[in-house]
C-alpha positions as CSV (number, residue, x, y, z in Angstrom):
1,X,-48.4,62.1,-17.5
2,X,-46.8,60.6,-20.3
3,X,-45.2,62.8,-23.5
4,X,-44.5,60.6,-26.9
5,X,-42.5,62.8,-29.2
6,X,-42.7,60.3,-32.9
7,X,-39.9,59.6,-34.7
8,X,-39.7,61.4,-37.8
9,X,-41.4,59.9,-40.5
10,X,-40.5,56.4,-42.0
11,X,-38.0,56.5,-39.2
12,X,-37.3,53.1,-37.7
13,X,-34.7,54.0,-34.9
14,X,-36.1,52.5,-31.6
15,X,-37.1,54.3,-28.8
16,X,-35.5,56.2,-25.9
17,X,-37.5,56.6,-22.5
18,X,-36.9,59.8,-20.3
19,X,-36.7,60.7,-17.0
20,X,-36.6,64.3,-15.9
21,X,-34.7,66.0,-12.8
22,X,-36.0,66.2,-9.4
23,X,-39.2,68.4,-9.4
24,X,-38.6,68.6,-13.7
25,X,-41.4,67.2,-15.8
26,X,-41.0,65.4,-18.9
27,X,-41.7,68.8,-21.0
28,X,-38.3,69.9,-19.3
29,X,-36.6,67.5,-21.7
30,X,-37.8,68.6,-25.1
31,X,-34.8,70.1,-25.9
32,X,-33.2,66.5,-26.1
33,X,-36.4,64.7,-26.6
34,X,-36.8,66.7,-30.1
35,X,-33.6,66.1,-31.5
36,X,-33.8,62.7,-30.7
37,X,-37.1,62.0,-32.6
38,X,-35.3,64.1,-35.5
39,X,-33.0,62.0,-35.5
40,X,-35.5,59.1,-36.2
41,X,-36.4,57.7,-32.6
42,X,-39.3,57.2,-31.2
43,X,-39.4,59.3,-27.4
44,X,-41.2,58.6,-24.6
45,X,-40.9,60.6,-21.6
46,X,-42.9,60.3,-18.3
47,X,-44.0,62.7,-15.1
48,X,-42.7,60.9,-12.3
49,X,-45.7,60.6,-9.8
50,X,-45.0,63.1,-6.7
51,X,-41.8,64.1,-8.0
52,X,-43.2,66.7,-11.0
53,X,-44.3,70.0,-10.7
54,X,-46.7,69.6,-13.1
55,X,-48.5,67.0,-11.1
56,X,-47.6,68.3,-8.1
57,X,-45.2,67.2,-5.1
58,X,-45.5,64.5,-2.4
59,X,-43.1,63.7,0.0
60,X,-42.4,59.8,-0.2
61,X,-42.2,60.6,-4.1
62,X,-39.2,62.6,-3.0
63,X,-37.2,60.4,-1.0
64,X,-37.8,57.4,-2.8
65,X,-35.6,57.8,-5.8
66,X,-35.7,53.6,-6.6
67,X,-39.5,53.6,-7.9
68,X,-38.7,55.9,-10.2
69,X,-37.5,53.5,-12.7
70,X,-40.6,51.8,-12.1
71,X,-42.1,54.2,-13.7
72,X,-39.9,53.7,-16.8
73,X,-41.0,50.1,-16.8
74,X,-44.1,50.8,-17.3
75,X,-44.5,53.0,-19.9
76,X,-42.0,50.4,-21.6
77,X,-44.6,48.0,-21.4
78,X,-47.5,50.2,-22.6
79,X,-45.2,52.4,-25.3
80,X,-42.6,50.1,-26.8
81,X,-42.8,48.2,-30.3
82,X,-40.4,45.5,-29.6
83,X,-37.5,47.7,-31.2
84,X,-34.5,48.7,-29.7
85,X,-34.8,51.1,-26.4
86,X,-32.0,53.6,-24.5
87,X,-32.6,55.4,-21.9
88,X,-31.6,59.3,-20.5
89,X,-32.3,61.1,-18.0
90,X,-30.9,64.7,-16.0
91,X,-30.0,64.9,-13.1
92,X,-32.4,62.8,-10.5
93,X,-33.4,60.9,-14.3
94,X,-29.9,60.1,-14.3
95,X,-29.5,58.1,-11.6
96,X,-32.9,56.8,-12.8
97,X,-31.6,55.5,-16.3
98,X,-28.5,54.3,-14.6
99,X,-30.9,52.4,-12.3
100,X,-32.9,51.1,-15.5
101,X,-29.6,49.8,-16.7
102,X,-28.5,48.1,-13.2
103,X,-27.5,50.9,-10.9
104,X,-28.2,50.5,-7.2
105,X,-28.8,52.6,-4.1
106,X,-26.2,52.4,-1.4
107,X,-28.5,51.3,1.1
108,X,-26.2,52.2,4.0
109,X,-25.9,55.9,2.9
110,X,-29.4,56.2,2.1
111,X,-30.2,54.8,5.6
112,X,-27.4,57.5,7.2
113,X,-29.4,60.2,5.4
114,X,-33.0,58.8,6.3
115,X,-32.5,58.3,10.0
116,X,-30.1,61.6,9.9
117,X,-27.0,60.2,10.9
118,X,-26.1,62.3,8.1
119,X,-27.4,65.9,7.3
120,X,-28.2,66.8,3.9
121,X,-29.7,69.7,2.9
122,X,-33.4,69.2,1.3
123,X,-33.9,69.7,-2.2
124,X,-34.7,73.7,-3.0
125,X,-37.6,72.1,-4.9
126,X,-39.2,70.6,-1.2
127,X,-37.3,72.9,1.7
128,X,-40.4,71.0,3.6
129,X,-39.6,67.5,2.7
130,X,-37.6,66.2,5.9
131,X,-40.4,67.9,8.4
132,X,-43.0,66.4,6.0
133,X,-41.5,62.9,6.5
134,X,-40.8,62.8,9.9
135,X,-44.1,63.8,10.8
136,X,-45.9,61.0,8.1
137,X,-43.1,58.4,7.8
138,X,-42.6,55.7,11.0
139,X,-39.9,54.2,12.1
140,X,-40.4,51.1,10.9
141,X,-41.4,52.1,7.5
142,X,-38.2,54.0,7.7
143,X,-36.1,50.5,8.4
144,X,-37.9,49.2,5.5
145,X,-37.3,52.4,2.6
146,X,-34.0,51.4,3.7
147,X,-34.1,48.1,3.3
148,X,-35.7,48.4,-0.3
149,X,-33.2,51.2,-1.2
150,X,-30.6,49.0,-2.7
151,X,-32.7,46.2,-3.6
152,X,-33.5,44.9,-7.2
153,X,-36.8,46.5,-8.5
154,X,-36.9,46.9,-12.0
155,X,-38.4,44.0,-13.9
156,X,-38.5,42.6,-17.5
């Protein structure tokens, strides 16, 4: 789902695109999303797919955190009017702006988590999510999440 709050009127600000926490939903972030379009920008804020609770949870949505901005692409494409465009997020949609803006997964430390070289605890959100993925995700789709962790993925 996608949430537009308008600028206020005659407002020509821009735009800023929002990504909520892990388990959030774009509702979440009203308390910055309506200051912001106060303020005379345009906001756009999105549901991340599998990762909301208002859409509900799926594991892979979970533990891939780099399609996320993806998802900000997107509704860039469809939302936008060719003005000028920031990005913020909490939490998880920080890391997600960041990525919008260049960031990259450690693919090494995402792979120590994924094949459990290192323990993490799951997100309170999911206390399911590693049993879910070990019994859906192979091996070999495992060496590839890793793989694409870290890799460029955000397009123009």
């Amino acid at each position: 789902m996608t949430y537009v709050w308008p600028a206020a009127a005659a407002a020509t600000g821009g735009a800023v695109l929002l990504s909520h926490g892990t388990g959030g939903c774009a509702l979440d972030l009203s308390w910055l999303a309506e200051p912001l379009a106060s303020a005379g920008l345009r906001v756009i804020g999105v549901d991340h797919h599998g990762n909301s609770h208002r859409g509900g949870y799926h594991a892979e949505a979970f533990a891939r955190w780099w399609d996320r901005p993806l998802d900000l692409s997107v509704v860039l494409d469809h939302f936008a009017d060719g003005g000028p465009v920031g990005v913020a997020g909490f939490s998880l949609g920080g890391y997600t702006a960041a990525a919008v803006l260049g960031a990259r997964i450690d693919g090494d430390k995402f792979g120590a988590i994924a094949t459990r070289r290192v323990t993490v605890p799951p997100p309170p959100e999911y206390p399911t999510l590693v049993d879910e993925l070990t019994d859906r995700v192979s091996t070999d789709d495992i060496a590839e999440w890793i793989a694409e962790s870290g890799e460029d993925y955000v397009t123009a």
